[in-house]
C-alpha positions in Angstrom: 17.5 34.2 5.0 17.2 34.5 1.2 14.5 32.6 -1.0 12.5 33.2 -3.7 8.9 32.3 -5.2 7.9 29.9 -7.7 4.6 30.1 -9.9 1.8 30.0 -8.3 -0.7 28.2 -10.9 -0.7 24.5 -12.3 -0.4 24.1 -15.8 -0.5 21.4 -18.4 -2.4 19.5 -21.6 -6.1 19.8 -21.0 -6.4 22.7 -18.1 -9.3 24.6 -19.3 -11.3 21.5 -20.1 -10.9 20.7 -16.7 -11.8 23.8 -15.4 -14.9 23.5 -18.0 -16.0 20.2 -16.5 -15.7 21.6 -12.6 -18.2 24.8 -13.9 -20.1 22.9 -15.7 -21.2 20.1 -13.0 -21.0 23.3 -10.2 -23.9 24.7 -12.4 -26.0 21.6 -13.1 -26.4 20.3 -9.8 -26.4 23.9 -8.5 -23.4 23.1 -5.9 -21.7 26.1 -3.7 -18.3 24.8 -3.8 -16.4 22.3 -6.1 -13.1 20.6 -5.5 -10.9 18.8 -7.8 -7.8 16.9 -6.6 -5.9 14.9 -8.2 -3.9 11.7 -7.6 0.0 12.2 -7.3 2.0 10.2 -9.5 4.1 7.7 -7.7 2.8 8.7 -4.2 -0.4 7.5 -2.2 -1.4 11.8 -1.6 -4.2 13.3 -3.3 -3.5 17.3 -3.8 -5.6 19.9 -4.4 -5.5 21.7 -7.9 -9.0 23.8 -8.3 -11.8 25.2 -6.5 -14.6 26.7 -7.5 -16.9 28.6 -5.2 -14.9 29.3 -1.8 -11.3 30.7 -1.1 -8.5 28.5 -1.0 -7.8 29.7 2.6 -11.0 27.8 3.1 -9.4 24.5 2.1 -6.2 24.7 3.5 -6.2 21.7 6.2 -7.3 19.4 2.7 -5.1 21.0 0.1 -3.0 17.7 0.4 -4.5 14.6 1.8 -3.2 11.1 2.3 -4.9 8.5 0.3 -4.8 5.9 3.5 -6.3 9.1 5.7 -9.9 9.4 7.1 -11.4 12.0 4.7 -13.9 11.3 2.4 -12.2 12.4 -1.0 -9.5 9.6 0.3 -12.2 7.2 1.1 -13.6 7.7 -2.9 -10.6 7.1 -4.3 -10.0 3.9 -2.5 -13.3 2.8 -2.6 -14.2 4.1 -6.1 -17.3 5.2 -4.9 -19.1 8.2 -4.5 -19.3 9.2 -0.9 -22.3 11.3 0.4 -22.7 13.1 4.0 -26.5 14.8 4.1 -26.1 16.5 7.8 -23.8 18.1 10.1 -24.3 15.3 12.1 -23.4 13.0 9.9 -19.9 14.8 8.8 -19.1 14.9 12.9 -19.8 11.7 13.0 -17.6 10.2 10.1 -15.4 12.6 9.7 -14.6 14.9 13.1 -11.9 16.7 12.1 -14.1 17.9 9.1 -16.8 18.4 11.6 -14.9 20.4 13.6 -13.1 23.0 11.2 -16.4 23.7 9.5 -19.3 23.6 12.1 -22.0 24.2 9.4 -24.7 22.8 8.1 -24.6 21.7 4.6 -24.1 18.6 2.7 -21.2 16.9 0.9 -20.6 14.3 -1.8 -17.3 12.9 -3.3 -16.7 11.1 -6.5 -13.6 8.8 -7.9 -12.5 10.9 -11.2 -11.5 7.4 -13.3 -10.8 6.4 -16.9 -11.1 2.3 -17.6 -9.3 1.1 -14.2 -6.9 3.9 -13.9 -8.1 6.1 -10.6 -6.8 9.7 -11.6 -8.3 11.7 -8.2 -11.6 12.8 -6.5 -13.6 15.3 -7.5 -15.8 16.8 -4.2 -19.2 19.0 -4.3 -20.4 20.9 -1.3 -24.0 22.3 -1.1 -26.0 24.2 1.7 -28.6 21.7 4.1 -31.3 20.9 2.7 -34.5 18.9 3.9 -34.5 16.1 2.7 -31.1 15.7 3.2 -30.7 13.5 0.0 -28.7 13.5 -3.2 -30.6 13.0 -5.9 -29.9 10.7 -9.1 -29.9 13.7 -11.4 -27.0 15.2 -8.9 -25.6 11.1 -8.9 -25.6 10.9 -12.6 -23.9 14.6 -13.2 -21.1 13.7 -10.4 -20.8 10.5 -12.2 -20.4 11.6 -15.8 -17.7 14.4 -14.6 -15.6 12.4 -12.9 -15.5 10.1 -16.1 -15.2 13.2 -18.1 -12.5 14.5 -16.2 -10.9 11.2 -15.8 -10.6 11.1 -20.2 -9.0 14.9 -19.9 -6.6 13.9 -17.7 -5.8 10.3 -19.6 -5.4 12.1 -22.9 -3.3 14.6 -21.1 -0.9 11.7 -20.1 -1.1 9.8 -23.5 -0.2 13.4 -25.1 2.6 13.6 -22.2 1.9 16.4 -20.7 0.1 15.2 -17.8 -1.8 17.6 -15.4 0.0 18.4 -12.1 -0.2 20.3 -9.5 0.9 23.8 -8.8 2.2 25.7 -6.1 -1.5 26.7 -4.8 -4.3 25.5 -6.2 -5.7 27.4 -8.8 -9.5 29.2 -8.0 -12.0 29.0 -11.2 -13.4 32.2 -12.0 -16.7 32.6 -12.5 -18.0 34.9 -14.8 -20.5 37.5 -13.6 -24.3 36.9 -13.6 -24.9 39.6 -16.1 -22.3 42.3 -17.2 -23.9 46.1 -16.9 -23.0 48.8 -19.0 -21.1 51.9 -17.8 -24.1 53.8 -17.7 -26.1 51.0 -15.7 -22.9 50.8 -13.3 -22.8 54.0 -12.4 -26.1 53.9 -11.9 -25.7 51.1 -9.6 -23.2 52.6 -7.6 -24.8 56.4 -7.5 -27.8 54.2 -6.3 -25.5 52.6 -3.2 -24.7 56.5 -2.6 -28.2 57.5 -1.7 -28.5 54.5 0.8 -28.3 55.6 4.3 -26.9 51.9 5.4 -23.1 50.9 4.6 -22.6 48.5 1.8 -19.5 46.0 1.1 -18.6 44.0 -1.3 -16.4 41.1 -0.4 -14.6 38.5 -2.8 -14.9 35.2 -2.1 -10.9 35.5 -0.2 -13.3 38.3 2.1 -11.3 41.4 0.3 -13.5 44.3 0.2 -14.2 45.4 -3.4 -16.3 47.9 -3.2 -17.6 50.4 -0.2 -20.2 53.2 -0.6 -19.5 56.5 1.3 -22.3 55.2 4.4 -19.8 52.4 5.0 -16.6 54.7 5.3 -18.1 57.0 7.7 -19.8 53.7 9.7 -16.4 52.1 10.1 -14.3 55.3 10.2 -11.8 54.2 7.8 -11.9 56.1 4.1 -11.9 54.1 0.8 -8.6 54.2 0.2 -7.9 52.4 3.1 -10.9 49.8 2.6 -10.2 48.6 -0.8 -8.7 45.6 -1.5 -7.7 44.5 2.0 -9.8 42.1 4.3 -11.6 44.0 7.1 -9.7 42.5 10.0 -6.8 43.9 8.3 -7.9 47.6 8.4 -10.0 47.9 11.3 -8.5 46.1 14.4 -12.1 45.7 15.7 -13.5 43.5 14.0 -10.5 41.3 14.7 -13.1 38.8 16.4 -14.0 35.4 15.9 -17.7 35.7 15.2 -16.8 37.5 12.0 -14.7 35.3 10.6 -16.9 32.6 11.6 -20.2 34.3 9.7 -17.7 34.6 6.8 -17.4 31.2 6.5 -20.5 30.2 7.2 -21.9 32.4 4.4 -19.2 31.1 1.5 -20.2 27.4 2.3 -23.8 27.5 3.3 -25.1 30.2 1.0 -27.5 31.6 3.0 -27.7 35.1 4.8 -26.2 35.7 8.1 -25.2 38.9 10.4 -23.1 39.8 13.2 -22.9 42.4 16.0 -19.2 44.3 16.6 -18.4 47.3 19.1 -16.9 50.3 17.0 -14.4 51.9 19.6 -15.5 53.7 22.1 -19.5 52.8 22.4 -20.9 52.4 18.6 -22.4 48.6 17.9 -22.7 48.0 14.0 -24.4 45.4 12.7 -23.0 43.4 9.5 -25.5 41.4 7.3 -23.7 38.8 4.9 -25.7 38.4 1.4 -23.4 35.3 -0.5 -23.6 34.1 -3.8 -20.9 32.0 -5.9 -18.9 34.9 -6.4 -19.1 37.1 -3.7 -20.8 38.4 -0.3 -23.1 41.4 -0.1 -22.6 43.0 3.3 -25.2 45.6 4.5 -23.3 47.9 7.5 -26.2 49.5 9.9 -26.1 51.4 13.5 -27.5 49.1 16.4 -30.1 51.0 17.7 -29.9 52.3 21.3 -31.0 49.9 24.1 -30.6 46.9 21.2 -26.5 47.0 21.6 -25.4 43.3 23.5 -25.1 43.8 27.2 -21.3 42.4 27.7 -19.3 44.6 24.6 -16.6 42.2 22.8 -13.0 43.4 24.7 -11.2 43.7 21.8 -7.3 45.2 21.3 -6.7 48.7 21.1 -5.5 49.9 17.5 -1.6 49.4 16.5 -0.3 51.7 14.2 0.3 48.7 11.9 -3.0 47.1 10.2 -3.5 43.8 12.3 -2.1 40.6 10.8 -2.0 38.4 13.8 -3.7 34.9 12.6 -7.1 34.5 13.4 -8.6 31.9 15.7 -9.6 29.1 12.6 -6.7 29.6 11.0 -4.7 28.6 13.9 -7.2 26.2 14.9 -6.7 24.7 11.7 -2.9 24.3 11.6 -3.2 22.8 15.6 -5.9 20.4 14.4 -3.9 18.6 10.9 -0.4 18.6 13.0 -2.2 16.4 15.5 -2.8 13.8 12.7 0.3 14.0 10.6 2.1 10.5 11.0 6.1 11.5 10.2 8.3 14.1 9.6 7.6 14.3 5.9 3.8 14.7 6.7 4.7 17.0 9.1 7.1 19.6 6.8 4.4 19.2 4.4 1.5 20.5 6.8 3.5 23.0 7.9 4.5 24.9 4.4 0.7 24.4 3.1 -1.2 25.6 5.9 1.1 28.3 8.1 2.0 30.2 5.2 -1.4 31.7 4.5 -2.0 31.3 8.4 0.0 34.2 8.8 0.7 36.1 6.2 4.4 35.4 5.4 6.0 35.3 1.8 8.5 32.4 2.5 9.0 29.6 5.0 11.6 27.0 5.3 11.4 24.1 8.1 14.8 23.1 9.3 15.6 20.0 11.4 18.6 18.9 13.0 20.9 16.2 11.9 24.3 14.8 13.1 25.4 18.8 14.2 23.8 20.6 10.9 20.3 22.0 9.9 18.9 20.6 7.1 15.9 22.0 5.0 12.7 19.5 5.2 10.4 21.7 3.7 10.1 25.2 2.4 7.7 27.6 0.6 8.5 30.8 -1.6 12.3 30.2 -2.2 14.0 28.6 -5.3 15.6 25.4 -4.8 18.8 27.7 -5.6 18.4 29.5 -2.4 17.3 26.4 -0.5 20.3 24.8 -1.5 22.3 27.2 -0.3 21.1 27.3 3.3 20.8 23.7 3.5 22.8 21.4 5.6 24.1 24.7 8.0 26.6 24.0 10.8 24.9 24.0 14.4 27.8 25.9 16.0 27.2 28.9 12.7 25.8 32.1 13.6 23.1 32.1 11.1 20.1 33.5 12.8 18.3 30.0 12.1 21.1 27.9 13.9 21.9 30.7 17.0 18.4 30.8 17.9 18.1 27.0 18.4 21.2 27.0 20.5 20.6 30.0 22.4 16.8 29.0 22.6 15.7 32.4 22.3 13.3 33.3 18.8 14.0 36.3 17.0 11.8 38.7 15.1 13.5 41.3 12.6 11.5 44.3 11.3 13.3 45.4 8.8 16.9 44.4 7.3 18.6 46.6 9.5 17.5 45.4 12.5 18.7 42.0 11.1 22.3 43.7 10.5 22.4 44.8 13.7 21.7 41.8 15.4 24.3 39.8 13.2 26.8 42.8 11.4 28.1 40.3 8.6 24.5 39.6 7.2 24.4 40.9 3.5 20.9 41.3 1.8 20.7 38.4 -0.6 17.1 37.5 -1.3 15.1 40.7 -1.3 13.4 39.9 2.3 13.0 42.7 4.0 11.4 41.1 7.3 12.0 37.6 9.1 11.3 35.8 11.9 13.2 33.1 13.3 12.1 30.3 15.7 13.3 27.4 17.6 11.7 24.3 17.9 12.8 23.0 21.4 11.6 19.4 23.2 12.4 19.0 26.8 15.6 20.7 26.1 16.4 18.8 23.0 17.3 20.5 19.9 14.8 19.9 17.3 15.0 21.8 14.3 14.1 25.8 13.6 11.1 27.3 11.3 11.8 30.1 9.4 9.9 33.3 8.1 10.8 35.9 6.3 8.3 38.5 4.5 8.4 41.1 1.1 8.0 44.0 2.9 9.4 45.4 6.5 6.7 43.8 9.3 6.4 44.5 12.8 5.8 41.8 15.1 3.4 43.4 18.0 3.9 41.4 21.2 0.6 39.6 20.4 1.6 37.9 17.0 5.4 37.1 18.4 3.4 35.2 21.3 1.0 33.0 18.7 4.2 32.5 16.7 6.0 31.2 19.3 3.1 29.1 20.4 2.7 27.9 16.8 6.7 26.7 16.7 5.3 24.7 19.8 3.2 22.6 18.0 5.1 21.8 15.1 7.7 20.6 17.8 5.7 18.4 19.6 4.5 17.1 15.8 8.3 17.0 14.7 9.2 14.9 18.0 5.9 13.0 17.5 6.5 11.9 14.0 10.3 11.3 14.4 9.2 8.5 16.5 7.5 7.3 14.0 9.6 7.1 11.5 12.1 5.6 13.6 9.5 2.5 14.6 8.6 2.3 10.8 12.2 1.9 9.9 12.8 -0.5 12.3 9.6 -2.3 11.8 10.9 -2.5 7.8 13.9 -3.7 8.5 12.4 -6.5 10.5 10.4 -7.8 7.6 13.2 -7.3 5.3 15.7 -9.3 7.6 12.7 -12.2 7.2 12.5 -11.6 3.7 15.1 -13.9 1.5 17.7 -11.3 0.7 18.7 -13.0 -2.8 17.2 -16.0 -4.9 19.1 -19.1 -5.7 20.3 -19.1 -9.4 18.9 -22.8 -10.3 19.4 -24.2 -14.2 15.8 -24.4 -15.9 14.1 -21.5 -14.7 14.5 -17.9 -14.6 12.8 -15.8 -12.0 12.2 -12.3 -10.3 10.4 -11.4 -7.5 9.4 -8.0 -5.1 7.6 -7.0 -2.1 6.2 -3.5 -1.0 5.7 -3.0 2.3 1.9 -1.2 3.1 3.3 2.6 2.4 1.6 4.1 5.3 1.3 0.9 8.1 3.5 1.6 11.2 3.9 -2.1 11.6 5.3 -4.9 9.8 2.9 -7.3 7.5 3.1 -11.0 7.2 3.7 -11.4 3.5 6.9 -13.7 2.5 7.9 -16.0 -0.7 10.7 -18.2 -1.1 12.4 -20.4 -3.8 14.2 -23.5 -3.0 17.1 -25.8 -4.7 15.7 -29.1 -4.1 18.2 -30.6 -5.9 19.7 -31.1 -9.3 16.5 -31.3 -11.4 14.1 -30.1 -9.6 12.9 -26.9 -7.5 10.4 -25.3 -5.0 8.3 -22.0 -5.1 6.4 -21.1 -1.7 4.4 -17.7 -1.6 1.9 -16.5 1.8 0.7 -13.9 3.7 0.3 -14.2 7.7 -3.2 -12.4 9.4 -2.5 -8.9 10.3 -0.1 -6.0 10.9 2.0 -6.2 13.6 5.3 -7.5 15.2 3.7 -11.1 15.6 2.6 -11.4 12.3 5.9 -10.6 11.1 7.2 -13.2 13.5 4.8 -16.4 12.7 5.8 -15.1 8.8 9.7 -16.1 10.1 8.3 -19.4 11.7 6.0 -20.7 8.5 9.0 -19.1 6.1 11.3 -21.8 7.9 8.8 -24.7 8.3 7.6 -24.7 5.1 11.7 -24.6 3.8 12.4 -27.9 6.5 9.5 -29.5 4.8 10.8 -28.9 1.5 14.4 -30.6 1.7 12.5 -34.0 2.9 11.1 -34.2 -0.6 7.6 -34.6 0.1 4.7 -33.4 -2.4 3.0 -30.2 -1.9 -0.2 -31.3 -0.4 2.1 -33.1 2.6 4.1 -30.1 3.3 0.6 -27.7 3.7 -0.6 -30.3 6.2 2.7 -30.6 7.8 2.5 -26.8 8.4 -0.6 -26.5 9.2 -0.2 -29.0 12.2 2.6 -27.4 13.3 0.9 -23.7 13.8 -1.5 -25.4 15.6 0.6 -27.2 17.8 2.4 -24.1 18.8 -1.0 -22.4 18.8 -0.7 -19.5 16.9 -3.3 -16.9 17.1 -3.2 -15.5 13.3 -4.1 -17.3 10.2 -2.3 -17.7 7.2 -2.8 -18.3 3.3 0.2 -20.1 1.4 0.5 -21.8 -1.9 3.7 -24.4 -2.5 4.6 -25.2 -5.8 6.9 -28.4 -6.4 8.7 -27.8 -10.2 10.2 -30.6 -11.9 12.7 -29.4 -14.6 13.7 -32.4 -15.9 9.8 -33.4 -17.3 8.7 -30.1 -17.6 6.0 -30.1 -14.9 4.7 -28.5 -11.9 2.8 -30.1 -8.9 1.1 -26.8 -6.9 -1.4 -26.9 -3.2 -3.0 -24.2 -1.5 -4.3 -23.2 1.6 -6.4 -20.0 1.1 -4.9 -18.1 -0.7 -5.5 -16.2 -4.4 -5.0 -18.5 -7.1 -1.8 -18.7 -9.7 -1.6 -17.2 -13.1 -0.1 -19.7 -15.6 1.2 -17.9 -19.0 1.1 -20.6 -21.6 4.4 -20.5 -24.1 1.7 -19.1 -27.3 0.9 -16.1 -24.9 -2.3 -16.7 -23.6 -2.8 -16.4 -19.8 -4.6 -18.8 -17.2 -6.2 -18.4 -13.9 -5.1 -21.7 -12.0 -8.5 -23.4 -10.5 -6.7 -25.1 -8.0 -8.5 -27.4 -5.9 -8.8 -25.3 -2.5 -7.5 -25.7 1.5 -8.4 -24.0 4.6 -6.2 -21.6 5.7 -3.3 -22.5 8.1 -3.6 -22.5 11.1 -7.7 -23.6 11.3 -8.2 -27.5 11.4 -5.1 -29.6 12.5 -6.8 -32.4 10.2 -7.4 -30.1 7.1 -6.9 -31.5 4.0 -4.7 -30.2 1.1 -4.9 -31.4 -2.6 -1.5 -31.5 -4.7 -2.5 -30.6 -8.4 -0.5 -31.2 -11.3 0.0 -29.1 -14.6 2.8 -28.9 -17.5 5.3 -26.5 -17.2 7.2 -26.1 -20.2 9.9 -24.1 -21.4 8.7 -20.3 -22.0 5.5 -20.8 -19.4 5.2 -18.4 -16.7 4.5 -18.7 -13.1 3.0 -16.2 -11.5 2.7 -16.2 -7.9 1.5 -13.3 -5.9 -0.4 -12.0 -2.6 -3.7 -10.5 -2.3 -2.1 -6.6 -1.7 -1.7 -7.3 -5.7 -5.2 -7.7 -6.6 -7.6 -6.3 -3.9 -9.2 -3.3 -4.1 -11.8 -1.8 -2.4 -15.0 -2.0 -4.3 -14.0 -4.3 -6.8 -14.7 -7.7 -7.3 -11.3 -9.5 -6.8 -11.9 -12.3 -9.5 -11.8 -8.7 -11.8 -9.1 -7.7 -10.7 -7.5 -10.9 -11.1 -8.9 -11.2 -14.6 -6.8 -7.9 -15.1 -3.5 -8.9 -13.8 -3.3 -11.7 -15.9 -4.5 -9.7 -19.1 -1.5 -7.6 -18.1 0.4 -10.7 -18.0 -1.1 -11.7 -21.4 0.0 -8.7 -22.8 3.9 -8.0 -21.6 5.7 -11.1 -23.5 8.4 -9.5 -24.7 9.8 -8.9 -21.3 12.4 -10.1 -19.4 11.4 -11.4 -15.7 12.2 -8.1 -13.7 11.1 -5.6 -16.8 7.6 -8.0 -15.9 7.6 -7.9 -12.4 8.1 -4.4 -12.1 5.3 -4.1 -14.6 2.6 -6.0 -12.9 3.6 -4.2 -9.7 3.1 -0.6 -11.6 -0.3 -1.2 -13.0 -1.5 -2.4 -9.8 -0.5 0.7 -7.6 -1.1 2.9 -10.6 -4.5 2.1 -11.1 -5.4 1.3 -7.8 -4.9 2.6 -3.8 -3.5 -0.4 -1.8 -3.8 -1.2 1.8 -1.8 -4.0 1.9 1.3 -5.5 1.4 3.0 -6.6 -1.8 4.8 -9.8 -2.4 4.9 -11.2 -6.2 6.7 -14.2 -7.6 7.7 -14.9 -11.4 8.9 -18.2 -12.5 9.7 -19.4 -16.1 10.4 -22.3 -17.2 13.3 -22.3 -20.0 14.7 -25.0 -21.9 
């Protein structure tokens, strides 16, 4: 199946002072690894665009993370506050999936990277344990002043509009060497390696082997040639074993020196000692002495002809781990193209699903959106390799393009693949989609790797089948609320208004938001705006029941204050179980006024005719739902012709870590400062700043009403 690549960098205004900001606070607070993400525009996802100090392999369950999700980057940005783990315990604790992809000791911090109230991303240190385990105010205060730094860079990228994005893969920062020898010094160096009588590695921080002396080649048994830029698992099938992937790790995050036993084939035990610094690991290769060799010898498999590229053990463990917390099948397409491409090795990938008799493309990695075009939307009954293997059920692997032409004699080559594998993704017989993987150069699958693959198209299965479910409950759940929701406001002489609602992006169940305006009659109208406790189907149903009561109240022409008590009575006579804040708003067109009540809930914004905007100090009820005998105050202000109304829910103005009367404060200076547009250019203002420059939980329900002549 043709596809091609795309760049593999990010680009954009402002890039290398970014990259200057990450080096600089890596050095100052003498951090291992430094992470920058950064805030997706129009989405709640925070993606992954450097790092400094560590592979990106290393990151690759966190190259994109929800905002709503349980990791502490998210939990920065939403908070907008720095977030610091001290132990291992502590990250198991808080964070298990974190603890459990990286079992080692170090500590971690994460900052909100802001400019003014604008929330641009997280940036994320990690440094070896320590004792004590505590970040100190000079390490506070650099973390700090970066993440303002970086949060000016990337606003003065965006003024200049050229905002930073992200790239393909996130980019790694180079770091210059500790001291650059001379030619004469590095031959020295290296003649000096030569004399050694132990084997000496050096490994990039992707564990590639850069150098090797002559001890090392005849230790491992494999020449330079060979050795040079490939990983060691890669060349020498022996040391295909879990603890020496796991010491690699271990040394790239916790900077300190560790080692490892591994049986050479047939009875010689070499030990590996890992030396890391921010650049690199020093590994020293030595004979295990006789009588000190481990008494039960690692069974490992014999050699292939082929270097060994069946995924390790943490890669795999890593890709099972994040399917089991994506939440639907966008989540899970993107999992899958970030994390199983480097998993195992392929160039390209494309995640098909089915729907209504064709296969269409969810996600894909290393083809043009050319080729993905092409191959999208494929007829089930085709005999495309991707759509025969789902119906037949039966995965196919494909060495080389021949084999392919054999299989399936009208194939032409049209993408320069020269290797592909092709898996379906079956649930209890149901036909779920097929994964596909294709590779640069011919690739044989042993029977080891087509085993793991297969396993691996098991998982995203189950996670496809999971998440569909999902989707099809949040859709449901959406069109609940929206059937609740008034689908159109009444045109009514006097006034002119706009309103919205956004449901909580990532909730699987319904809210209890809901507004309404009401003809009362000729010369005069009603505004009602509220938000029911909680998150769930009865929340959205007591919404339905309060929407209606407060509307039967309304027609009998009684002031505000009578209609909260009358609602309030009635949820308590039916007994609901959930609260709920509203705020009624009589209008009077003829004189020009407005009589308003509430019962907990966030107060109005009034936008006087010369411009200025007021916070309404409205004299305040219980919520409803409390006290059948609770009390509710009608308060009276003018309304006349070019004043504003603005009514609105909490989802607008709350934000974690922030005082809400601020954030009130700065709604209506936005208010203040949008005059000049019409109702709905407002409204969809307000609603921009506030999930621009700032990560919502919470529904969104707004309300404008002005007054004209």
């Amino acid at each position: 199946m043709p596809m091609g690549a795309g760049s593999a960098t990010a680009s954009g205004f402002g890039t290398q002072e970014l990259d200057a900001a990450l080096a600089s606070v890596v050095q100052e607070t003498d951090a291992a690894v430094g992470l920058v993400y950064l805030l997706l525009p129009g989405e709640r996802m925070l993606e992954l665009v450097v790092v400094s100090g560590a592979p990106v392999q290393l990151a690759a369950p966190w190259v994109r993370v929800p905002v709503d999700s349980r990791e502490m980057m998210a939990q920065a940005v939403r908070e907008r506050r720095l977030v610091w783990l001290g132990t291992r315990e502590e990250v198991a604790l808080r964070y298990p999936r974190t603890g459990l992809l990286l079992p080692y000791d170090f500590m971690v911090a994460a900052a909100p990277m802001a400019h003014g109230t604008t929330v641009w991303g997280a940036l994320m240190l990690l440094w070896p344990a320590r004792n004590p385990p505590e970040l100190s105010p000079r390490e506070r205060d650099a973390m700090g002043s970066c993440g303002h730094r970086i949060g000016l860079i990337l606003q003065q990228a965006a003024d200049h509009g050229r905002p930073l994005l992200p790239g393909v893969q996130p980019r790694v920062l180079s770091l210059s060497p500790s001291r650059a020898p001379g030619r004469a010094e590095a031959l020295a160096a290296a003649e000096f390696t030569e004399r050694l009588p132990v084997g000496c590695w050096a490994l990039s921080l992707d564990g590639r082997i850069t150098f090797t002396n002559t001890a090392a080649t005849g230790l491992t048994g494999v020449g330079a040639d060979t050795l040079l830029g490939a990983h060691p698992w890669q060349v020498l099938p022996w040391l295909h074993d879990p603890d020496f992937e796991d010491r690699y790790r271990a040394a790239i995050i916790c900077r300190r020196p560790t080692s490892f036993t591994a049986l050479r084939p047939p009875d010689r035990w070499l030990s590996f000692h890992f030396y890391p610094d921010a650049r690199g690991i020093s590994v020293q290769i030595t004979p295990v002495a006789a009588g000190q060799a481990p008494a039960a010898p690692w069974q490992h498999a014999p050699p292939s002809a082929e270097p060994d590229l069946v995924p390790g053990v943490y890669p795999l463990m890593q890709l099972a781990t994040t399917l089991t917390e994506a939440v639907g099948v966008h989540d899970v397409a993107e999992q899958v193209t970030d994390l199983l491409m480097p998993t195992i090795g392929a160039q390209a990938l494309a995640l098909m699903t089915v729907d209504e008799g064709r296969l269409r493309i969810i996600g894909y990695r290393g083809y043009t959106a050319e080729v993905a075009d092409r191959f999208d939307a494929l007829p089930l009954a085709s005999r495309f390799p991707p759509a025969h293997v789902l119906t037949s059920g039966v995965p196919s692997f494909f060495a080389t393009f021949t084999d392919l032409k054999r299989a399936y004699p009208t194939a032409v080559p049209q993408d320069g693949k020269a290797a592909w594998a092709f898996l379906p993704l079956i649930a209890s017989g149901r036909a779920v989609g097929s994964l596909v993987l294709a590779y640069d150069r011919p690739h044989v699958f042993p029977p080891e790797e087509r085993a793991i693959l297969t396993s691996l198209a098991g998982l995203i299965t189950q996670a496809l089948d999971r998440s569909g479910l999902y989707d099809i409950k949040l859709q449901l759940a959406h069109s609940l609320q929206n059937a609740l929701l008034p689908h159109a406001l009444p045109t009514i002489s006097g006034i002119q208004v706009a309103a919205r609602y956004l449901p909580a992006i990532r909730d699987m169940d319904v809210g209890g938001d809901f507004y309404d305006l009401i003809r009362r009659d000729t010369t005069s109208a009603a505004a009602t705006i509220g938000d029911v406790q909680g998150h769930n189907v009865n929340a959205a149903a007591l919404m339905g029941q309060l929407r209606t009561a407060v509307r039967a109240h309304a027609t009998t022409g009684a002031p505000p204050g009578d209609i909260l008590t009358r609602t309030n009575r009635l949820m308590t006579d039916i007994g609901a179980s959930l609260f709920a804040s509203c705020l009624y708003v009589h209008l009077d067109l003829t004189r020009h006024r407005a009589y308003l009540a509430i019962a907990g809930h966030p107060p109005p914004l009034l936008r006087h005719p010369d411009g200025h905007t007021e916070v309404l100090n409205l004299t305040p009820g219980l919520l409803l739902g409390i006290d059948p005998s609770a009390d509710y105050p009608t308060t009276e202000i003018p309304f006349p012709p070019g004043a504003v109304l603005a009514l609105y829910t909490d989802g607008l103005v709350e934000t974690p870590g922030t005082d809400i009367a601020d954030t009130i404060a700065d709604l209506a200076n936005q208010l203040t400062h949008a005059q000049d547009q019409t109702m709905d250019a407002l409204a969809d203002t307000l609603i921009h700043h506030a999930t621009h420059t700032a990560l919502r939980h919470d529904d969104i329900a707004l309300l404008l009403i002005q007054a004209t002549n």
